[in-house]
N, C-alpha and C positions, 0 to 999 in steps of 0.2 A: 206830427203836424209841422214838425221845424220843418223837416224834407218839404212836406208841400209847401211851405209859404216861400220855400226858397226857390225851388221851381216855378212858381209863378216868376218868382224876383229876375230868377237866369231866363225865363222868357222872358220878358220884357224888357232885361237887357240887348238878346236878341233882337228881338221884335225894334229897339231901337236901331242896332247898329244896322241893319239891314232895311233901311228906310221905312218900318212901320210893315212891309211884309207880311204880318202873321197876322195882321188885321183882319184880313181877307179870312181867318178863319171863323169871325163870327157868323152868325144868321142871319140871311137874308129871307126874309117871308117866303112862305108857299113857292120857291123855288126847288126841284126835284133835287137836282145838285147838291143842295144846302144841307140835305136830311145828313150827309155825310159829318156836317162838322156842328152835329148836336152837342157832342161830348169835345172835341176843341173846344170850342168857344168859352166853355167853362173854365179854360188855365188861361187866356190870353186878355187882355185889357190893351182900352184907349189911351196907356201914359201913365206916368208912376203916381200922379195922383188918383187916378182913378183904382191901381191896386192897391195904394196907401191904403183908401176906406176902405180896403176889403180885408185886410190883412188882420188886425188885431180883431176884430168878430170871427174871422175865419178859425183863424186858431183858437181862441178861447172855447167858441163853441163845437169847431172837431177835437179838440183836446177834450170836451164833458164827452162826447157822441162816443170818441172812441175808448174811452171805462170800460164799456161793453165790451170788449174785444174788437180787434183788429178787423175781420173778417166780418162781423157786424157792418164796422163802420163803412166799410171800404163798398159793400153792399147797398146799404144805406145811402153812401154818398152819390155809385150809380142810378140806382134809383131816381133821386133827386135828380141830377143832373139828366138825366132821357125826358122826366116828366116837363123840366123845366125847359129845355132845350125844343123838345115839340111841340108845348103849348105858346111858347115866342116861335118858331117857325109858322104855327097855324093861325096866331092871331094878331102877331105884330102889324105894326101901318108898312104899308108897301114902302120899299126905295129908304130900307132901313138897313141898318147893320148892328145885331147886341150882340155883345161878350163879355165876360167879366162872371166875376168869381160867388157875385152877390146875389143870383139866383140860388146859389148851394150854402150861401150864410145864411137867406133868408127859408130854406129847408132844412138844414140843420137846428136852426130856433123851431121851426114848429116841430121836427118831432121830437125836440127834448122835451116841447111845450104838453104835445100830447101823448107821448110815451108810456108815462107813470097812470093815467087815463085806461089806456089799453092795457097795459101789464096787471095795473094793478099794487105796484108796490109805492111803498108809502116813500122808500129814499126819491126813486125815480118822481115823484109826486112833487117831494120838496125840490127837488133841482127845477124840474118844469118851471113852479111857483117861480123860484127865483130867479131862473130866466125870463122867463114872462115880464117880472116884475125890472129887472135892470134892461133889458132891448128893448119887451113890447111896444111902448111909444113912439121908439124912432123904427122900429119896423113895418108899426101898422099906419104909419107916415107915408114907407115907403110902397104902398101897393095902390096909392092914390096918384091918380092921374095929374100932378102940382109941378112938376119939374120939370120944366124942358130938355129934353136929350138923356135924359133918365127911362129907364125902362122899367115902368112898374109893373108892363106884361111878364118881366121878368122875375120880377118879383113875389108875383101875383102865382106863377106857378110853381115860383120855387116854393112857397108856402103848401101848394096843393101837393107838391112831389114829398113834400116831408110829411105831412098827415098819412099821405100813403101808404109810406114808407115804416112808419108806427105803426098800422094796419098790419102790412106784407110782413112787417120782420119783428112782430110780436112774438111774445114768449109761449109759449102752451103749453099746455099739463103735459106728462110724460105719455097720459094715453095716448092722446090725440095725433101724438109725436108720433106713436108704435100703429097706429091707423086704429086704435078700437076708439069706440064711442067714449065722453068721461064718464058715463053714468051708467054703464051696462052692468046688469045683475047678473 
């Protein structure tokens, strides 16, 4: 997680020194074009305060996501990010531009939220809980339409890309794993 939060930092150092440049890679509504910078737009930000607020959520909750292994998270986080990425492409207001990194904080909370739900395990259960319990309020803040120049479309699907994501990269019995049924006699 240090890597990523520092890659954000060196882009947006770029992103400064070169007059805002990397702007242009977030999404623009229902533009064909834009499908391209589904997954840009998720490292690049409006200004170091706008990746300030992404930064310490970002890590703390990719630091819980990636426990699971690497290759999990890194999964997990594509996920999020395509879901998130295309549901602000297909639903955003016209003559807009989002990017920033809080579509995939606000999917990493949900599926640590619903994770222990789908697996089933009691640790994964208490982390959710506790997550839930120290974000949830300013999270489910953020999918409400209150903030001007806030993207809570954004938010809104990075919550949907992390439920998913607890779905799609759930754990399953070793049967299921080997293709036989769990319950076959």
């Amino acid at each position: 997680m240090t890597a990523w939060v520092a890659l954000l930092w060196a882009l947006e150092v770029v992103d400064t020194a070169t007059g805002h440049r990397l702007d242009s890679l977030g999404i623009q509504p229902r533009r064909a074009g834009e499908l391209a910078d589904v997954v840009p737009s998720a490292f690049v930000h409006f200004g170091y305060g706008h990746l300030a607020s992404n930064t310490l959520p970002l890590f703390v909750l990719g630091f819980i996501a990636a426990l699971r292994g690497i290759g999990r998270f890194l999964a997990v986080s594509f996920a999020v990010v395509v879901v998130d990425g295309l549901g602000v492409w297909a639903c955003s207001p016209a003559h807009t531009n989002t990017a920033g990194a809080s579509g995939l904080v606000f999917g990493l909370f949900s599926y640590l939220l619903v994770r222990g739900f789908v697996d089933g395990r009691a640790l994964d259960l208490v982390v959710g809980l506790l997550v839930g319990a120290y974000y949830g309020t300013s999270i489910l803040w953020g999918v409400l339409p209150v903030h001007t120049g806030v993207s809570w479309q954004g938010h809104l699907f990075g919550l949907v890309g992390g439920v998913a994501a607890a779905y799609l990269f759930r754990d399953r019995p070793p049967e299921v794993r080997a293709g036989r049924p769990p319950f076959a006699g």
